[in-house]
C-alpha positions in Angstrom: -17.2 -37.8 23.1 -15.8 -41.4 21.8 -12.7 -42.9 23.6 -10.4 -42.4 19.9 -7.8 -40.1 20.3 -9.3 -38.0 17.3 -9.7 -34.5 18.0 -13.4 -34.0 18.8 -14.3 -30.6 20.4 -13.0 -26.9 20.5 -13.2 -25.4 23.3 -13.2 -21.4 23.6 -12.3 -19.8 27.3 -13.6 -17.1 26.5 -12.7 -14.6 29.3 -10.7 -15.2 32.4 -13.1 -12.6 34.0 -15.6 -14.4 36.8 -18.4 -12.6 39.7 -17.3 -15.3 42.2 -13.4 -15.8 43.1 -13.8 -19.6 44.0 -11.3 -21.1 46.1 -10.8 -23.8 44.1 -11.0 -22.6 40.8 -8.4 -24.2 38.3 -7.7 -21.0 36.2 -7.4 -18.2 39.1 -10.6 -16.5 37.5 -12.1 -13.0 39.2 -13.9 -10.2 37.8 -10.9 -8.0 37.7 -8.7 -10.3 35.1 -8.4 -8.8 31.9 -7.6 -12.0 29.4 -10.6 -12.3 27.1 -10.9 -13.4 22.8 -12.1 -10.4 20.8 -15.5 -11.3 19.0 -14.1 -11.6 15.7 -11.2 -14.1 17.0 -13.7 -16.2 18.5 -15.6 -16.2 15.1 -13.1 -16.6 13.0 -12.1 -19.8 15.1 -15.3 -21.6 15.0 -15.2 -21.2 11.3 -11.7 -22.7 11.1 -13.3 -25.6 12.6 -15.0 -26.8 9.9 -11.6 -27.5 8.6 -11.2 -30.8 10.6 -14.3 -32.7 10.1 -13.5 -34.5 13.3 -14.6 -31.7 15.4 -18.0 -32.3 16.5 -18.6 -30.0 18.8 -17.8 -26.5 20.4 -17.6 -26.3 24.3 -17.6 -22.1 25.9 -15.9 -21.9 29.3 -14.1 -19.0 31.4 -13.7 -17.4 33.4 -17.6 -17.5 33.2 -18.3 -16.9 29.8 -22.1 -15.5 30.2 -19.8 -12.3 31.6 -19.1 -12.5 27.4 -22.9 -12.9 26.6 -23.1 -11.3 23.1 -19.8 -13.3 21.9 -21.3 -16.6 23.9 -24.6 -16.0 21.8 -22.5 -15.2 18.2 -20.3 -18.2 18.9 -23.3 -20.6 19.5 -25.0 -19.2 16.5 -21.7 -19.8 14.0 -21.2 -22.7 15.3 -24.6 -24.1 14.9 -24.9 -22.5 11.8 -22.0 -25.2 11.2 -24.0 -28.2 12.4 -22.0 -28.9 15.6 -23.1 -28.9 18.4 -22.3 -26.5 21.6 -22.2 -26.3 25.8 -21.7 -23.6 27.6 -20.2 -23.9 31.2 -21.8 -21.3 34.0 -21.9 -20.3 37.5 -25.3 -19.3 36.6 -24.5 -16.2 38.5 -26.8 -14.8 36.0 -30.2 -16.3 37.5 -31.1 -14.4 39.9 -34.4 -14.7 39.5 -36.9 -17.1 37.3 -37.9 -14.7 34.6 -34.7 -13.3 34.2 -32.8 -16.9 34.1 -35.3 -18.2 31.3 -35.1 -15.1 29.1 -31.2 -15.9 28.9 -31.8 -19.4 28.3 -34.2 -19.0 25.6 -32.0 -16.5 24.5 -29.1 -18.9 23.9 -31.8 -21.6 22.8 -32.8 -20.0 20.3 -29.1 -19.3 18.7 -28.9 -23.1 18.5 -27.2 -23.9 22.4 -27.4 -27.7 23.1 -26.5 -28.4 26.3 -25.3 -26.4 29.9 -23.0 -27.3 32.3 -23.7 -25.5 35.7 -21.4 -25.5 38.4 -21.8 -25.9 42.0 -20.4 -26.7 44.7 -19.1 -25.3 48.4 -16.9 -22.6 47.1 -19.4 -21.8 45.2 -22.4 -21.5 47.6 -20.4 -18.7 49.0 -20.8 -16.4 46.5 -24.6 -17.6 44.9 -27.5 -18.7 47.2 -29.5 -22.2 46.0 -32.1 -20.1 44.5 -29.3 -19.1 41.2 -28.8 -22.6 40.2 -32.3 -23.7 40.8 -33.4 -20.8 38.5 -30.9 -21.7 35.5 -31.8 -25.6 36.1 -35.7 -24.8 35.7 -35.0 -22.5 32.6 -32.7 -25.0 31.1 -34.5 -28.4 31.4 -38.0 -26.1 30.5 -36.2 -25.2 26.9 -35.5 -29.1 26.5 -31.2 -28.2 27.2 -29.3 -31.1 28.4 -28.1 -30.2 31.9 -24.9 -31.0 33.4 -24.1 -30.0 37.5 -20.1 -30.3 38.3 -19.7 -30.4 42.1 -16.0 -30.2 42.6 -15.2 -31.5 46.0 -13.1 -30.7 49.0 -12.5 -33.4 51.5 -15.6 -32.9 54.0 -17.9 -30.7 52.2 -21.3 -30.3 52.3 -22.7 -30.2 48.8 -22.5 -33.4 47.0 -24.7 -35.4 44.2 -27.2 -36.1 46.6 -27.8 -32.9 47.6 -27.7 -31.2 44.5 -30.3 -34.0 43.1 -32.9 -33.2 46.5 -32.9 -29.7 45.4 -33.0 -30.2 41.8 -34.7 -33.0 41.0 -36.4 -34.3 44.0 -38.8 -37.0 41.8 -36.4 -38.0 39.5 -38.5 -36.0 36.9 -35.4 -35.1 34.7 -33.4 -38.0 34.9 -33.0 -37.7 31.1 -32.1 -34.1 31.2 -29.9 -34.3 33.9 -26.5 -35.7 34.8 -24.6 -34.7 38.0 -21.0 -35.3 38.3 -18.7 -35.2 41.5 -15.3 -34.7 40.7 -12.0 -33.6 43.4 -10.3 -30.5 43.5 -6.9 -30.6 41.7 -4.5 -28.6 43.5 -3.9 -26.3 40.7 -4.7 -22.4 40.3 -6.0 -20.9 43.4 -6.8 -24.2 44.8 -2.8 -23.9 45.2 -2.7 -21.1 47.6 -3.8 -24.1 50.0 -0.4 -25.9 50.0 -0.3 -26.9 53.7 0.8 -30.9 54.1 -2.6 -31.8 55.9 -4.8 -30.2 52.9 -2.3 -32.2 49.9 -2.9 -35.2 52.1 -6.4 -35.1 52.2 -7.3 -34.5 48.7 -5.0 -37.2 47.5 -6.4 -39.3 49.6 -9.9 -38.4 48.3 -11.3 -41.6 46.4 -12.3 -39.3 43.4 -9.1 -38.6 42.1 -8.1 -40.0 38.6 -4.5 -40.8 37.6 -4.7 -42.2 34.4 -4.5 -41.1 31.2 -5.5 -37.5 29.9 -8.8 -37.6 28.5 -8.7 -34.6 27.3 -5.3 -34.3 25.7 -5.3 -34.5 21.3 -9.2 -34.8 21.6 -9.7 -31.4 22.6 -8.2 -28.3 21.2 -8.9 -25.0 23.6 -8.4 -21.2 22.5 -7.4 -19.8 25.8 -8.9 -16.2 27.1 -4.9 -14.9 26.5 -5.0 -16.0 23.1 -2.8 -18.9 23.0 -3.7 -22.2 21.3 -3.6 -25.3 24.2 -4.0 -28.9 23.0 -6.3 -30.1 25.5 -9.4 -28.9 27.4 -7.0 -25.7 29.5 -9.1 -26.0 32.0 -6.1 -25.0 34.5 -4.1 -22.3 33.4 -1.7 -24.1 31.0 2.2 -23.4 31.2 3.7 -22.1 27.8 5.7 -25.3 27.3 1.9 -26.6 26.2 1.2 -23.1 24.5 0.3 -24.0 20.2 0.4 -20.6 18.7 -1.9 -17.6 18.9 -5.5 -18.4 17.9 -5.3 -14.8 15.5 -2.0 -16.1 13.4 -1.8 -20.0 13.6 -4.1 -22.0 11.9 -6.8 -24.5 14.1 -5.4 -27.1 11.2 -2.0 -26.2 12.2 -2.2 -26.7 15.7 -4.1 -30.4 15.2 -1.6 -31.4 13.1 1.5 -30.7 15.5 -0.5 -31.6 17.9 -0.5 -35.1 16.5 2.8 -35.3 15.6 4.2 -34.5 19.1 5.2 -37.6 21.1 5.1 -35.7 24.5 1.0 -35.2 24.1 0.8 -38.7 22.5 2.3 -40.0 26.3 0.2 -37.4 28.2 -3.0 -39.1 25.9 -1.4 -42.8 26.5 -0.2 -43.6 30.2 -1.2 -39.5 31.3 1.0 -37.1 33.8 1.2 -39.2 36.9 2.4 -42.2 34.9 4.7 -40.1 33.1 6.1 -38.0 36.1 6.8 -41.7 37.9 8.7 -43.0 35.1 10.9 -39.8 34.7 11.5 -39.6 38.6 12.3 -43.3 39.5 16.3 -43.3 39.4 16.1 -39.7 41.3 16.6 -39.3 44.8 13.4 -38.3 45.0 10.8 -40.7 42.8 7.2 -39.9 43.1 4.2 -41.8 43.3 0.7 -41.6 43.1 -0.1 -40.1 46.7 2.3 -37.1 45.3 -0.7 -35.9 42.8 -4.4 -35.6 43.9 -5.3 -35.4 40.0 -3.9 -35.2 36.1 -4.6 -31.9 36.3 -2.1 -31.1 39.4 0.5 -33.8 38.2 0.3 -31.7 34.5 1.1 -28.8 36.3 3.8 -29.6 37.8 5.4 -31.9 35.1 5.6 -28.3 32.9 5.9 -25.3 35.5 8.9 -27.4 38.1 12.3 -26.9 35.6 14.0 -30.2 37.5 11.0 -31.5 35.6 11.0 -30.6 32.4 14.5 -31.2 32.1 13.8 -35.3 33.2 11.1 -35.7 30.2 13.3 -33.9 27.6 16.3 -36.6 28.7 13.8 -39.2 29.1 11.9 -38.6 26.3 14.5 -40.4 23.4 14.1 -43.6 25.0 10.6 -43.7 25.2 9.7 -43.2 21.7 9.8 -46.4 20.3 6.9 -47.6 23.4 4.9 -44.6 21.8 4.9 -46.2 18.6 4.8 -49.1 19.4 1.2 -47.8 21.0 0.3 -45.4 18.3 0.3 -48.4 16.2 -2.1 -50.8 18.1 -4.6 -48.2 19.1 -4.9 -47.4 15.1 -5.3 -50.9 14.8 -8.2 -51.3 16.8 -9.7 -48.2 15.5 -8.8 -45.7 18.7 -6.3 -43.6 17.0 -7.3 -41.4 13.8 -5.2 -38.6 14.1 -5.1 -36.3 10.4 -3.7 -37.7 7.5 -0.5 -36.7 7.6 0.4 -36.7 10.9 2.2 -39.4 13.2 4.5 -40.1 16.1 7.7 -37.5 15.5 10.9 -40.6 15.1 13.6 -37.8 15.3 15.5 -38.3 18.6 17.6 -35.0 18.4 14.2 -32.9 17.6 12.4 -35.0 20.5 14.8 -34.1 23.0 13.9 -30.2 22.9 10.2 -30.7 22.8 8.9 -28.6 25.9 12.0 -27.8 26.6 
């Protein structure tokens, strides 16, 4: 994905239902949740897709979407049927053993999949032994799939880049094939149920944790597993004041154009949660700062789902719109900022005020 702020990938949770119940995991996913996109919704919004030529690609998460295996292999066929390309993110709770692990794969191959993101970590390695992901790495890199590893880190675990690269690629035999990333546990979803002062400490303190801009934010647009349109990745559970419309009544082209036009999700994409919830809180009694947030992620969640919150953007919000242009302008200028045609920064102060409200 390219740094614009163009919307770039769609990306379908499609199931909030998951084997493991990690205990960091951003969405709350277990095999008893019930939230998952019908087959025909998931279809039809791949298709839509090819209404924003921008869109590039098609990413499937969860839950653990291989729980979803015949509307994971449909949505990878449509979708490259459509010339984008597609991921899939996975426990690979699936692998149990070799044979069974590369049928899958070639399975999926074969309906056009691209690349895999596998996940692994601590958490985790209490539910799968090493033997699951080694299976779904061997049966991915053997049907030429690029391979991504997300280790999502608590302050002193185990399981880290290097260990996942001794078990995976010992002799650097896939270095084309494979990229593992190490990135810090947001305090969000059941990685909330943590709250104690020490554990907020320590992950803020972890030298992983981003607190810039969103990255995700306008480039991605996500159908979430309860059917709501999100205007970012949704990889935590997103709070209504971010929900779109419902992926079976509103249009994708709908939802990337107010998308574009909303000033909140233009700051979020600009200067990103942490900035924003600093500026909002300084003349308070009780301003934050960057050791408050141990990600965008957390700081998101807590700009939407805390009321005091909410209220401090919609007041602040006015008087920040003529910075947003101001940036709008100079990243189209240097060729960062393509948003749809008729789309741009929303100039009405009364209407801004009630955004997210």
């Amino acid at each position: 994905m390219n740094k614009s702020f163009t919307t770039q990938e769609l990306v379908i949770h499609l199931t909030l239902r998951c084997p493991l119940k990690c205990a960091h995991c951003c969405v709350d996913a277990d095999i008893n949740k019930s939230e998952e996109l019908q087959y025909n919704t998931v279809l039809k919004s791949i298709i839509n897709s090819a209404k924003i030529p921008t869109i590039e690609k098609v990413s499937f998460t969860g839950g653990d979407p291989f729980v979803s295996r015949k509307t994971l292999e449909a949505g990878i066929k449509q979708a490259t049927s459509q010339g984008l390309s597609t991921s899939v993110v996975t426990s690979a709770f699936w692998a149990k053993t070799a044979k069974r692990a590369e049928h899958i794969i070639e399975t999926l191959k074969d309906a056009g999949l691209k690349e895999i993101m596998l996940s692994y970590d601590d958490s985790h390695a209490q539910y799968l032994e090493e033997h699951f992901i080694i299976n779904a790495f061997n049966a991915s890199v053997k049907a030429g799939l690029i391979v991504k590893v997300n280790v999502v880190r608590e302050p002193n675990d185990k399981i880290d880049k290097a260990y996942l690269t001794a078990i995976l690629d010992p002799n650097d035999s896939y270095k084309n094939q494979l990229k593992i990333f190490e990135t810090a546990v947001n305090s969000t979803g059941r990685a909330k149920e943590d709250d104690s002062v020490q554990m907020r400490q320590d992950r803020a303190a972890n030298d992983q944790v981003y607190r810039g801009s969103c990255t995700s934010v306008l480039r991605h647009i996500s159908a979430q597993s309860d059917g709501n349109w999100v205007p970012c990745c949704g990889v935590i559970k997103p709070p209504k004041a971010l929900h779109m419309g419902q992926v079976d009544s509103t249009s994708l082209e709908t939802v990337v154009k107010q998308a574009h036009k909303d000033p909140v999700l233009q700051w979020l994409a600009y200067e990103g949660p942490v900035a924003i919830l600093k500026q909002i809180t300084a003349t308070t009694d009780n301003p934050l700062e960057d050791a408050d947030f141990d990600g965008i992620c957390h700081a998101c969640d807590r700009l939407f789902n805390e009321p005091a919150h909410r209220k401090l953007l919609a007041k602040a919000l006015p008087n920040k719109i003529h910075s947003l242009t101001i940036q709008h302008l100079i990243y189209e200028q240097i060729g960062l900022n393509a948003p749809p045609e008729c789309t741009q920064i929303n100039t009405n102060k009364e209407q801004a005020e009630v955004i997210h409200e």
